[in-house]
C-alpha positions, 0 to 999 in steps of 0.5 A: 439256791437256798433262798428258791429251796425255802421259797418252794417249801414254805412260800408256795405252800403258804399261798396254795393255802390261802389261795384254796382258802379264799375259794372255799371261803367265796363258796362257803358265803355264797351257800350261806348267802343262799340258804339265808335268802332261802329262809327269809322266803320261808319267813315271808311265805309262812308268815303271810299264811299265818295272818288272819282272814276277818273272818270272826270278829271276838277273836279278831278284837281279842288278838288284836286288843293284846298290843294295846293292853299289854303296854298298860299292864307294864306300865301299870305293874312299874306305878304299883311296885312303888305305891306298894314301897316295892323299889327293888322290883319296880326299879328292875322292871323299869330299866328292863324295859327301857333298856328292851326298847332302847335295844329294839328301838337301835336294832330297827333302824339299823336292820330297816326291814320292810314291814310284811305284806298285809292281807288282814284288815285291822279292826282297831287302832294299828300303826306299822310306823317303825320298821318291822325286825325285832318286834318291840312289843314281844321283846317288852312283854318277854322281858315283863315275864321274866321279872314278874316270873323272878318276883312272883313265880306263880304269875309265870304260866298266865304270863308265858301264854299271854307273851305267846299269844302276844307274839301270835298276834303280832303275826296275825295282824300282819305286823311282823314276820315269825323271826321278828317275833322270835327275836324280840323275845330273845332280845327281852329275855336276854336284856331282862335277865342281865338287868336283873343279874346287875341290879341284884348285884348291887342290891346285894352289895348295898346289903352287905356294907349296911349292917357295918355301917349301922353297928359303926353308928351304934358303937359311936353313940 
């Protein structure tokens, strides 16, 4: 008797539980499952409705001339941090972008999202080889923002519009949907600031033990 009494008050209970657990659960992925392709659709719609049309041709050239240079600008800005003896800030710039592409380059081949649909015609030299989610060239320029926004904070205005209209543009030539290009910015920004945090920390500890090592070296001579 006691052991049905104790099956009624705990066992029972317990399985009604998990048993309205799981059906809420099931309800719960399929709203989610729901919305999500909802929002995909939004992304989809919006985004194609973003793309440019061939229409003028200056601000055609100009958006799209923007994934062509700012890869030059990184890269250029890396070789000049060294030639100006600036290892500190050349070096975090570097690992912030390897580190960005390397983190994009995994991501992209393991969402493997189609790239968009393209009404616009590119005028230049265009490639969609990899696959579309997160935008590389987002993600490395947001990430080359943040370091030269620590390094030199007067350059973060022209910078942060040059890394918005870059993002634009990867829309507007019909390279990436709208949350390829907010991912990509949140994956440099997050990946450049954690870079730099580590790096800092290190510098700053090199720093530390300096001075006793070099007063250690004076004493003994």
């Amino acid at each position: 008797m006691r052991n049905s009494s104790y099956c009624k008050r705990f066992f029972l209970p317990l399985l009604l539980f998990l048993s309205l657990s799981l059906i809420s659960a099931q309800s719960i992925d399929k709203t989610f499952v729901s919305r999500g392709k909802r929002l995909l659709e939004f992304d989809r719609d919006l985004s194609f409705r973003l793309q440019g049309h061939n229409r003028f041709l200056f601000p055609d050239l100009a958006l799209e001339s923007l994934a062509l240079i700012t890869p030059l600008i990184e890269t250029g800005s890396i070789f000049r941090f060294y030639r100006a003896g600036y290892r500190t800030e050349g070096r975090t710039l570097a690992l912030s972008l390897v580190t960005t592409a390397m983190t994009v380059g995994g991501l992209k081949y393991i969402v493997r999202r189609n790239r968009p649909k393209r009404r616009y015609q590119p005028r230049l030299w265009n490639t969609r080889i990899t696959p579309s989610f997160p935008s590389g060239h987002v993600a490395s320029f947001t990430a080359f923002t943040l370091i030269m926004g620590i390094y030199y904070p007067e350059t973060k205005p022209l910078l942060t519009g040059i890394a918005v209209l870059t993002g634009y543009s990867q829309i507007f030539v019909g390279n990436h949907y709208i949350s390829d290009v907010l991912a990509g910015g949140m994956i440099g920004y997050l990946v450049a600031r954690s870079v730099h945090d580590i790096t800092n920390k290190k510098v700053a500890r090199f720093e530390k033990s300096s001075p006793s090592f070099t007063l250690k070296i004076n004493v003994l001579l």
